[in-house]
C-alpha positions in Angstrom: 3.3 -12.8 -13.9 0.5 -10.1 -15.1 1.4 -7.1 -12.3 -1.6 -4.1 -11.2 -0.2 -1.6 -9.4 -3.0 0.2 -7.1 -2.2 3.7 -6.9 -5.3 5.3 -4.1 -5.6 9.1 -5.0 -7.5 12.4 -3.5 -6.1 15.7 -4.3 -2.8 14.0 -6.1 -3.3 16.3 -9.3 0.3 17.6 -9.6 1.8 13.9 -8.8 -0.8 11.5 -11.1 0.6 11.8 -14.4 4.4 12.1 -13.7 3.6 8.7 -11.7 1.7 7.1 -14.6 4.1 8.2 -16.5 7.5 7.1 -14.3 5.4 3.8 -13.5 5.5 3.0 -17.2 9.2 3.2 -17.4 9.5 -0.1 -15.3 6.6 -2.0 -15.5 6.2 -4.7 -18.1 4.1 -4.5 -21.4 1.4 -7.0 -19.3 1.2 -5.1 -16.6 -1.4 -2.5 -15.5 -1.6 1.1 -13.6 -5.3 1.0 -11.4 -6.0 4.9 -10.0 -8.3 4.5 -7.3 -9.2 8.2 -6.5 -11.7 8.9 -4.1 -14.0 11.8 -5.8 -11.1 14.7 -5.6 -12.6 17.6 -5.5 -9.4 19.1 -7.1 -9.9 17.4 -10.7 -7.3 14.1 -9.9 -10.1 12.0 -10.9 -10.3 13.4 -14.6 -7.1 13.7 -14.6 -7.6 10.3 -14.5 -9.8 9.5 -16.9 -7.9 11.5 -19.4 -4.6 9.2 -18.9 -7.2 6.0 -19.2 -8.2 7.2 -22.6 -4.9 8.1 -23.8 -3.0 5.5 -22.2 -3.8 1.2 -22.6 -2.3 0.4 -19.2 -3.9 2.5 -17.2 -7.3 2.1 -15.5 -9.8 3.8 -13.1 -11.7 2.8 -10.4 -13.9 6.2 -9.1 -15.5 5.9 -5.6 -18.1 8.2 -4.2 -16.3 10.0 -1.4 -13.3 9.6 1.1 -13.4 6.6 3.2 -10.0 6.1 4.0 -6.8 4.6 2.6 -7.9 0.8 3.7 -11.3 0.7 1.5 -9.7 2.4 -1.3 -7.1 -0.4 -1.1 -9.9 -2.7 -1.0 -11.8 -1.9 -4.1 -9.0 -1.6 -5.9 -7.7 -5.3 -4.9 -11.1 -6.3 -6.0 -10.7 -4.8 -9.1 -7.3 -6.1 -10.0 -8.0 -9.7 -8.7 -11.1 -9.4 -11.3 -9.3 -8.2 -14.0 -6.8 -11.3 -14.0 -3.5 -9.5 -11.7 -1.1 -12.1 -10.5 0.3 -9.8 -8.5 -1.0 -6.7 -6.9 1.0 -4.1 -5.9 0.7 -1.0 -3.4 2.7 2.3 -3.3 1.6 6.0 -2.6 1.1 8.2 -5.6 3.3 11.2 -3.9 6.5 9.7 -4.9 7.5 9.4 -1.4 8.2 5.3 -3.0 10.3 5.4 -5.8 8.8 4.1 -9.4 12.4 2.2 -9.8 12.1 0.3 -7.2 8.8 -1.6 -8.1 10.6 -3.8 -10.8 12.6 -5.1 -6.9 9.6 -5.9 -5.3 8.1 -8.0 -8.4 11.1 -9.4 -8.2 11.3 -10.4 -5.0 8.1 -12.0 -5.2 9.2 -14.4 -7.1 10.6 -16.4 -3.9 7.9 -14.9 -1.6 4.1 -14.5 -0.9 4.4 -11.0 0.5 7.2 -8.5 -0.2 7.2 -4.9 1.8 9.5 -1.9 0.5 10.8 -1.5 3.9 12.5 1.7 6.0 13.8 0.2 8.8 16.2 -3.0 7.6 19.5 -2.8 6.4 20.0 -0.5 3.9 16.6 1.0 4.2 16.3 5.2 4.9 14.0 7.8 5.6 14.5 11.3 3.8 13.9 14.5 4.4 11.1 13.7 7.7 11.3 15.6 11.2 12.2 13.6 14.7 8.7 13.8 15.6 7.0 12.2 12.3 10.2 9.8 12.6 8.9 8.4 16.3 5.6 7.9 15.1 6.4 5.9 12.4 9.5 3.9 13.8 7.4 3.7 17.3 4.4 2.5 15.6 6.0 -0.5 13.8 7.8 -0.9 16.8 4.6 -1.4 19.0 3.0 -3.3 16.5 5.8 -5.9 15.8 6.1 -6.6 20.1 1.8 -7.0 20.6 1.7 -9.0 16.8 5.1 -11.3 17.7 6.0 -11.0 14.2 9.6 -10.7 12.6 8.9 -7.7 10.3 10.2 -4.3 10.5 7.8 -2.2 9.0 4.5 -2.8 9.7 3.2 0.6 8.7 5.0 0.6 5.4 3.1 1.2 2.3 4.7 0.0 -0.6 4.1 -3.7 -0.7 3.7 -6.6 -3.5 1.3 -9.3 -2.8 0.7 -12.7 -5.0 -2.9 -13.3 -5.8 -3.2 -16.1 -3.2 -2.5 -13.9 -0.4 -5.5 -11.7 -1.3 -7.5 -14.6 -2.3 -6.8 -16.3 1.5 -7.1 -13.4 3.9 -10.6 -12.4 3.5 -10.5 -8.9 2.5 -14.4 -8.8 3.5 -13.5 -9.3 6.9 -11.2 -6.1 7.3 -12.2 -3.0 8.5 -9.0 -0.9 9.1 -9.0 2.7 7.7 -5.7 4.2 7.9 -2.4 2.6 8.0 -3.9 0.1 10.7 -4.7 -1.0 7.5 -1.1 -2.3 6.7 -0.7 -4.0 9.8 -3.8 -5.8 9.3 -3.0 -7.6 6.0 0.6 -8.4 7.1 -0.4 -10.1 10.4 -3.3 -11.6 8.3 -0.5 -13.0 5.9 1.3 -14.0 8.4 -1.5 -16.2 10.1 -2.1 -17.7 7.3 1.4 -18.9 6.7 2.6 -16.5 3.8 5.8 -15.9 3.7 6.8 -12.2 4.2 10.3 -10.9 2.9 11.2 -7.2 3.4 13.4 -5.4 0.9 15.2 -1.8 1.2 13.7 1.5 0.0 14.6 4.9 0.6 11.7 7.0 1.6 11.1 10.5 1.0 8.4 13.1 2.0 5.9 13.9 -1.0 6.8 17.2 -2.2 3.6 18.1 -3.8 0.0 17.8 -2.0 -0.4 17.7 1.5 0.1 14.4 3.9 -2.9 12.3 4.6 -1.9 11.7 8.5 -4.5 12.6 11.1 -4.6 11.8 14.8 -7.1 9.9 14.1 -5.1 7.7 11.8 -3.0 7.4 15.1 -5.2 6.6 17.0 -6.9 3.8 15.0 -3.6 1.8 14.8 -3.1 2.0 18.9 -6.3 0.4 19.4 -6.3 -1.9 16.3 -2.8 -3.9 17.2 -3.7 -5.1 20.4 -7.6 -6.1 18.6 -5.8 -8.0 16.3 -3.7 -9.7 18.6 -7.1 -10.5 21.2 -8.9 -12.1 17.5 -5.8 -14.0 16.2 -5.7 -15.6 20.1 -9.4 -16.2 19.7 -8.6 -17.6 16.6 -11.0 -15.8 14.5 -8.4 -15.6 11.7 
């Protein structure tokens, strides 16, 4: 099945191309590289443009400013769903998710609706990250896995591969998440609507270029949001 990796970008201009390149190595001579980049004032998005014209598998969606990791997402589902993807993929462009592990994920989709490159089951591993960073992220999936009542580990994960009916079903118009409340959001959606959600293994690594996206008010958004989705699924508004 036709695969389009999404790759959102702002200020990624030392980790773009090596990606592109890397992503090449495993993906298959159908599938596509989509660069969402959110108007970088640091030259990503020509950077960009450059590997579009140079390269047949990759493409570029530019948007006017920085809105967030969830609309970026967004569009470039859109985009991919328009351009004929079977399967839409998500991963950061830091390299904190391994190239060689997409061709896993694809994989694994072949027996699932949903898959998630997952830190925190068996055999997953987080490199190279401080105790603090490690609380938030563990404690957040944590939180959100007890409020949701859902059997998946990491709910703040990044790196997932979705089949086109997923996307299709969960009305992407209807969510507003901007940070990584943005991930929880689409797996509970999933889940609602019956997909079936299968977690495989990844190690995951700081980005070693660039600086991290986190804010407090990324933070705080997913506090809030987790218990508003849970309030709406019991309302039964999706």
């Amino acid at each position: 099945m036709r695969a389009t990796v999404c790759l959102p970008t702002y200020n990624e201009k030392e980790n773009l191309e090596p990606m592109v390149h890397a992503l090449a190595g495993v993906l298959g001579p159908d599938d596509r590289v989509l660069v969402v980049d959110d108007n970088s004032p640091d030259g990503t998005g020509a950077i960009a443009d450059r590997l579009a014209s140079e390269l047949d598998y990759v493409g570029v969606l530019h948007r006017d400013h920085k809105d967030g990791l969830g609309p970026a997402y967004l569009a470039g589902f859109q985009r991919a769903l328009a351009g004929g993807a079977q399967l839409v993929l998500e991963m950061d462009c830091d390299f904190s998710h391994a190239p060689d592990d997409v061709p896993r994920l694809i994989a694994a989709a072949a027996d699932a609706d949903v898959v998630i490159g997952s830190r925190y089951v068996r055999g997953g591993s987080i490199g190279n990250w401080g105790a603090v960073r490690r609380f938030v992220s563990a404690g957040g999936s944590l939180y959100a896995r007890i409020l949701l009542g859902v059997d998946v580990h990491d709910l703040t994960g990044g790196f997932k591969c979705y089949r086109r009916r997923v996307l299709e079903t969960i009305d992407l118009d209807a969510i507003d998440s901007k940070g990584y409340a943005f991930q929880i959001e689409t797996t509970y959606r999933a889940v609602r609507a019956g997909f079936r959600v299968v977690e495989v293994p990844i190690h995951f690594v700081d980005r070693e270029h660039g600086g991290s996206k986190m804010s407090r008010s990324i933070v705080a958004e997913a506090v809030w949001k987790v218990p508003a989705l849970r309030l709406a699924a019991l309302r039964r508004r999706f």
